[in-house]
Backbone as CSV, one residue per row, in Angstrom:
resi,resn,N_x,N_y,N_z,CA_x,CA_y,CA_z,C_x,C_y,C_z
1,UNK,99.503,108.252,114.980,100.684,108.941,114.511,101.182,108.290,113.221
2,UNK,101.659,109.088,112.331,102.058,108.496,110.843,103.523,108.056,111.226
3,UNK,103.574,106.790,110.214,105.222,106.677,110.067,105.211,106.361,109.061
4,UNK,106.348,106.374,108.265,106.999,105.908,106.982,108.109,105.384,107.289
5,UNK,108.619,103.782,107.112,110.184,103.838,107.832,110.458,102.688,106.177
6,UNK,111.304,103.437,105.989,112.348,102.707,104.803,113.387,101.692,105.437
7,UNK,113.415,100.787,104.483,114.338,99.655,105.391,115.121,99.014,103.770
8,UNK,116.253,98.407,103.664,116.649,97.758,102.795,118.030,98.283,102.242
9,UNK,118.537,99.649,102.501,119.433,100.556,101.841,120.933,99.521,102.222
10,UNK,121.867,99.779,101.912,123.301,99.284,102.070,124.269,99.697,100.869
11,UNK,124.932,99.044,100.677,126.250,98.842,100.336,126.660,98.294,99.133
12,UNK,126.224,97.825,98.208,126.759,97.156,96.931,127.420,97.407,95.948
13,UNK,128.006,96.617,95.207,128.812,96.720,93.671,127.773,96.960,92.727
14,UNK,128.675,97.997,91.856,127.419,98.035,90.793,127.579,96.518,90.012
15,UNK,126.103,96.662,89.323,125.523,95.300,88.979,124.884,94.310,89.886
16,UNK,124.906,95.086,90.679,124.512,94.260,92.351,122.443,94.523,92.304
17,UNK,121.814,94.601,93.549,120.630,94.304,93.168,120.125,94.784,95.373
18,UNK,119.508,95.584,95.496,118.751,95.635,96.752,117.155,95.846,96.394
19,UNK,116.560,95.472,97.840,114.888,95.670,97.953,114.848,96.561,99.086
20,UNK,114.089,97.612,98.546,113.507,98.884,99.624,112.430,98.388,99.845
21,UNK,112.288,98.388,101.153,110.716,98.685,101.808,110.416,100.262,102.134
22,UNK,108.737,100.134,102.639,108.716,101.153,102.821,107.333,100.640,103.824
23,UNK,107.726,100.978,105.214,106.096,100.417,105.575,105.552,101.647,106.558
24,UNK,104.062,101.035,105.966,103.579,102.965,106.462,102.877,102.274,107.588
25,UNK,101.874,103.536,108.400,101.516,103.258,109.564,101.253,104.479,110.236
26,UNK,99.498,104.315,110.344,98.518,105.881,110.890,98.322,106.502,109.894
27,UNK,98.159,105.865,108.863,96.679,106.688,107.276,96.922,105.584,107.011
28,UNK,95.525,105.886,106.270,94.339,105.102,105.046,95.663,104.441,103.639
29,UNK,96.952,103.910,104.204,97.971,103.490,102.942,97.264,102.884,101.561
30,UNK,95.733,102.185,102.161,95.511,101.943,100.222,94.906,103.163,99.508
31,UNK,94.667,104.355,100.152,93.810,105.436,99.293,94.967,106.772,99.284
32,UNK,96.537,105.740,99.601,97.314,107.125,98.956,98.784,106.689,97.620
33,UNK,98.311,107.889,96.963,99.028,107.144,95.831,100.748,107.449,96.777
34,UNK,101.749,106.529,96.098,102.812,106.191,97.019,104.076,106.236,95.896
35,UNK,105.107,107.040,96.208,106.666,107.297,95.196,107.934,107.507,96.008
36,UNK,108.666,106.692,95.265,110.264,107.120,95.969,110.882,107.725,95.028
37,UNK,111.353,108.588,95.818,112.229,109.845,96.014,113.913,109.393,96.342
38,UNK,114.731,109.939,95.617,116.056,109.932,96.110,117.024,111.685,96.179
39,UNK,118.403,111.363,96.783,118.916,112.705,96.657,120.028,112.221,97.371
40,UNK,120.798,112.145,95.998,122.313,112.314,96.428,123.062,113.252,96.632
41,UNK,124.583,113.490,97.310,124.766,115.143,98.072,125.132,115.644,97.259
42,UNK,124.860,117.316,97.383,124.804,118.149,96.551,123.998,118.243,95.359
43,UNK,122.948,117.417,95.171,122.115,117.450,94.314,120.310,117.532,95.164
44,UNK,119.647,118.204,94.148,118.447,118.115,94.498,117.521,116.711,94.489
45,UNK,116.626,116.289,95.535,115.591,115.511,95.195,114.934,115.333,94.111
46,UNK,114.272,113.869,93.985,114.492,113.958,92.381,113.044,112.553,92.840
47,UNK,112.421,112.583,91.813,111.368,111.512,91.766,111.604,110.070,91.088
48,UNK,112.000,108.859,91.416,112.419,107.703,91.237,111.075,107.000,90.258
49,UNK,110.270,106.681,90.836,108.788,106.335,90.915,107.609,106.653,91.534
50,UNK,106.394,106.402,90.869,105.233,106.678,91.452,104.480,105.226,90.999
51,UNK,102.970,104.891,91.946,102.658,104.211,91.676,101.393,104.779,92.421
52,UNK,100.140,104.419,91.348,99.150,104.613,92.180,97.941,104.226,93.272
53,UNK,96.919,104.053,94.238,96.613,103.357,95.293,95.952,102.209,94.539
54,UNK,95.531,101.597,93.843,95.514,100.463,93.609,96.437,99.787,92.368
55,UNK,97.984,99.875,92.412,98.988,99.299,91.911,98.791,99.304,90.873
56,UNK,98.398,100.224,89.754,98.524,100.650,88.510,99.301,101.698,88.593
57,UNK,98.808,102.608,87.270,99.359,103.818,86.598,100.709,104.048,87.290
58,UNK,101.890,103.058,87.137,103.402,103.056,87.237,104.288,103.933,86.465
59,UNK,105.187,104.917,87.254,106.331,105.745,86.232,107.352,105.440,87.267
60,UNK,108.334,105.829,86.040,109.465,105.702,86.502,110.429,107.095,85.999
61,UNK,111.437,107.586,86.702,111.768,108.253,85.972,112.875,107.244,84.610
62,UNK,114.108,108.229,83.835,114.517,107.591,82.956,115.508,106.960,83.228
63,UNK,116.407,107.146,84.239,117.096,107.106,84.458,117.081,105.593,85.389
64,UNK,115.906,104.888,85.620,116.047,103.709,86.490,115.185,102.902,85.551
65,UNK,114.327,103.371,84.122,113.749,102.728,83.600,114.140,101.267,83.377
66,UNK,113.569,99.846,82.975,114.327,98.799,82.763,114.657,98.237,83.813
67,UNK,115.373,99.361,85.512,116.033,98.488,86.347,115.206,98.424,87.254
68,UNK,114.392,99.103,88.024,114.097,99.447,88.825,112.540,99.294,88.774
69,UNK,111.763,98.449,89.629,110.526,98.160,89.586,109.602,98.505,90.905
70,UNK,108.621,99.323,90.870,107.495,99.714,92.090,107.123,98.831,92.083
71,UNK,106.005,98.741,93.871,105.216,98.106,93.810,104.522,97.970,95.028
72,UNK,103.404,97.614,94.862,103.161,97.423,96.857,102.288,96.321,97.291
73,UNK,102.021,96.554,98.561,101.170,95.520,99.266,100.169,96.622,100.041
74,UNK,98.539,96.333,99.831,98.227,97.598,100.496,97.615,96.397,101.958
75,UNK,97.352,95.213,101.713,97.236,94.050,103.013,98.714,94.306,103.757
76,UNK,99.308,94.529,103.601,100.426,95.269,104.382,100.999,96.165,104.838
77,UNK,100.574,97.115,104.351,100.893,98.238,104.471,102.309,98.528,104.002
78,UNK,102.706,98.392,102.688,104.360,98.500,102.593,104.250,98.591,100.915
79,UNK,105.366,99.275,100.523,105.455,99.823,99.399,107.183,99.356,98.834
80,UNK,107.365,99.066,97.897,108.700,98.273,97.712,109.402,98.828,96.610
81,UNK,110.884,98.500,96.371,111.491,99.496,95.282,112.343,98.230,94.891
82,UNK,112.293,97.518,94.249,113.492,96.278,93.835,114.663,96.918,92.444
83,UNK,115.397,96.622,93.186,116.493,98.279,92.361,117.590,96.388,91.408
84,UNK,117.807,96.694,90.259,118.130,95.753,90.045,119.150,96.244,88.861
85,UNK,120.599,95.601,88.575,122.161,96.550,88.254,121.986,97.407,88.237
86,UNK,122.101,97.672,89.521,122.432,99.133,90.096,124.125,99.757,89.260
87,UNK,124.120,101.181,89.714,125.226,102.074,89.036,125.772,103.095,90.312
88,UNK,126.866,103.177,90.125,127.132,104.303,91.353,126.415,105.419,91.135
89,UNK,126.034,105.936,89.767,124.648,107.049,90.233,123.730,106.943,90.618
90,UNK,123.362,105.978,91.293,122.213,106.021,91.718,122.554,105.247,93.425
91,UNK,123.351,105.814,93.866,123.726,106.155,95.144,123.241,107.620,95.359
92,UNK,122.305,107.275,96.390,121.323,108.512,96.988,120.960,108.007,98.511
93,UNK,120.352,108.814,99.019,119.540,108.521,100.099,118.278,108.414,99.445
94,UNK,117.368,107.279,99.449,116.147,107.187,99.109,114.906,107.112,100.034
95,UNK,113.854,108.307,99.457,112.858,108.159,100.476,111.257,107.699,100.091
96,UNK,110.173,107.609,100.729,109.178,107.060,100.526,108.251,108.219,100.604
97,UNK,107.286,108.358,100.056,106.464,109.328,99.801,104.787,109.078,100.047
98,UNK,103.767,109.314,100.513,102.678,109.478,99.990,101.821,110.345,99.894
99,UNK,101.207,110.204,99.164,100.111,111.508,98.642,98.654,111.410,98.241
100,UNK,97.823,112.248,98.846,95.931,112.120,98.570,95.661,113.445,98.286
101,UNK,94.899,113.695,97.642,94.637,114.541,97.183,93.809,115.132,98.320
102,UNK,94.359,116.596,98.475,93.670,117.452,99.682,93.883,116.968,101.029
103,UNK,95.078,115.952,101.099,95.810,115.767,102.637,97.008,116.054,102.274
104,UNK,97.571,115.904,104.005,99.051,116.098,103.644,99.387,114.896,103.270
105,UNK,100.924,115.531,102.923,101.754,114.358,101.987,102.418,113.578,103.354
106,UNK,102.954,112.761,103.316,103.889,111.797,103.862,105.149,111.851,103.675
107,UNK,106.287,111.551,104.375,107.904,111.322,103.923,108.501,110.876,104.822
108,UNK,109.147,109.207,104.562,109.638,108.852,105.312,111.409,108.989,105.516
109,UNK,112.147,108.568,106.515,113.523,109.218,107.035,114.535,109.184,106.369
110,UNK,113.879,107.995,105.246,115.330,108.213,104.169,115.803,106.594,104.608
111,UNK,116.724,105.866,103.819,117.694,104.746,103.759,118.837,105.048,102.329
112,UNK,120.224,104.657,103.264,120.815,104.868,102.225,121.258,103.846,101.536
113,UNK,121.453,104.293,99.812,121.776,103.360,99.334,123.236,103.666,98.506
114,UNK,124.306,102.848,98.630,125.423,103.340,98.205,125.946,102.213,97.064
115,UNK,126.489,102.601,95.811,126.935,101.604,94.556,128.572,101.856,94.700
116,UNK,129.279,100.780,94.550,130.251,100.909,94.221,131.086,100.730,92.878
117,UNK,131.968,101.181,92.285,132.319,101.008,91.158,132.446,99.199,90.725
């Protein structure tokens, strides 16, 4: 059975700094490329980062460029988001993603992450 479980979300001041996990479990995690996703309310999902199965070809969108760094462990099975001065926009629920080409995709339950002024 697949899981994706996000762990790390809370509470901080902006300028503050959290680490997302993301640890998968029941697929092949080094042969899928892996991105977090966020979506704060009333807004649509939106693509944070991607990174691909052997920890190259890194994007970000623009909006976290500079702060916000991918990355993973595929001896672990876990995929990481180190979010660093954070902003109250970027209070979302953030989720974990993966993807192979010609399987299904993955999505894990979400963790929230909230900035305060």
């Amino acid at each position: 059975q697949v899981h994706l479980v996000e762990s790390g979300g809370g509470e901080v001041q902006a300028g503050g700094s959290l680490r997302l996990s993301c640890a998968a479990s029941g697929f092949p995690f080094s042969s899928y490329a892996m991105s977090w996703y966020r979506q704060a309310p009333g807004k649509e999902r939106e693509l944070v980062a991607s990174i691909a199965t052997y920890g190259g070809n890194i994007n970000y969108a623009d909006a976290v460029k500079g702060r916000f760094t991918i990355s993973r462990n595929n001896t672990a099975n876990t995929l990481y988001l180190q979010m660093n001065n954070l902003k109250p926009e970027d209070t979302a629920v953030y989720y974990c993603k993966g993807t192979r080409w010609s399987s299904p995709e993955y999505w894990g339950q979400g963790t929230q992450v909230t900035v305060s002024p």
